[in-house]
ZAMARGU-4260 file (C-alpha; in steps of 0.2 Angstrom, whole numbers, plus 5000, padded with zeros to 4 digits):
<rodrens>
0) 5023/4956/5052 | 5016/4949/5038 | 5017/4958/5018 | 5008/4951/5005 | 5013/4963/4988
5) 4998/4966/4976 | 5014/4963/4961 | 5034/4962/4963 | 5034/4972/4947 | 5030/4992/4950
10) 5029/5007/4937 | 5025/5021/4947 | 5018/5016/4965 | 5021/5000/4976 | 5004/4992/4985
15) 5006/4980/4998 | 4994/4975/5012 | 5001/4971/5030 | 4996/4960/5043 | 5003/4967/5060
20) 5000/4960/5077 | 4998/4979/5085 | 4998/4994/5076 | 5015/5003/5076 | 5026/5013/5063
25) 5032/5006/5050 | 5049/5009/5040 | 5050/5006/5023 | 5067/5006/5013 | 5069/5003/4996
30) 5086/5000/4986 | 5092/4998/4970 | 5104/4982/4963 | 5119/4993/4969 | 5112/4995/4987
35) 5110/5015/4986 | 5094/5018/4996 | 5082/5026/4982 | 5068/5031/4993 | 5060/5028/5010
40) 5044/5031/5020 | 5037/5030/5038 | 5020/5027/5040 | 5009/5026/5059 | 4999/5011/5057
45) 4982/5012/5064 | 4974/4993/5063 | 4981/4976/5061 | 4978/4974/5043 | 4981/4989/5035
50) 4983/4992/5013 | 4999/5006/5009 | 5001/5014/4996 | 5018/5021/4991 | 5018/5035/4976
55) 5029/5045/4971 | 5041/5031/4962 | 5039/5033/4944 | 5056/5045/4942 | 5066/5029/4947
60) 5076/5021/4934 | 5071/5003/4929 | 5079/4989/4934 | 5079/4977/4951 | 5075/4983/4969
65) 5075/4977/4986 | 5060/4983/4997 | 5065/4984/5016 | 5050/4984/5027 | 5055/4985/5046
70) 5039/4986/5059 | 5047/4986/5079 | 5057/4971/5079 | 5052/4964/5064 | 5060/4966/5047
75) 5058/4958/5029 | 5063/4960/5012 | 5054/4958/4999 | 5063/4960/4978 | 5056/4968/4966
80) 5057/4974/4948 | 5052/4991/4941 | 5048/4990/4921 | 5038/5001/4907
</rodrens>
C-alpha cells in the first residue's frame, strides 16, 4: 500500500490517494499527541488507485495527529497537523 497525502495540514477533511495492489477494505485510524483515538473509518476499496476523502473532522481540536492507515497486512502512518 501506497498513500500519497494531498497536505499533512487539515481543517476540516483529510484527502489522500492510495495506491493498493488489490482492492480491499481499508482502516483508517486517527489519533491525537496523547494517543486517544479521535476518529476512524473503513472504507471497501474498489480499484487499485483510489482518492478518499474523510469529512466530518472540523470539530477536532487543533494541534498534532497521527493518521493510521491499515489495508490487509499492510499498515502506515502518516503525521499530521490540524490548524485554522
Amino acid at each position: 500500500m501506497f498513500v500519497k497525502l494531498r497536505s499533512s495540514i487539515f481543517i476540516d477533511a483529510l484527502q489522500f490517494q492510495l495506491h493498493t495492489p488489490k482492492a480491499e477494505c481499508l482502516k483508517g485510524v486517527l489519533k491525537d499527541d496523547t494517543g486517544s483515538v479521535c476518529r476512524t473509518i473503513e472504507k471497501d476499496l474498489v480499484d487499485e488507485k483510489e482518492l478518499v476523502t474523510w469529512t466530518g473532522l472540523n470539530e477536532l481540536p487543533y494541534g498534532r495527529y497521527t493518521l493510521e492507515l491499515s489495508h490487509g497486512e499492510d499498515e502506515m502512518k502518516v503525521n499530521l497537523v490540524k490548524r485554522v
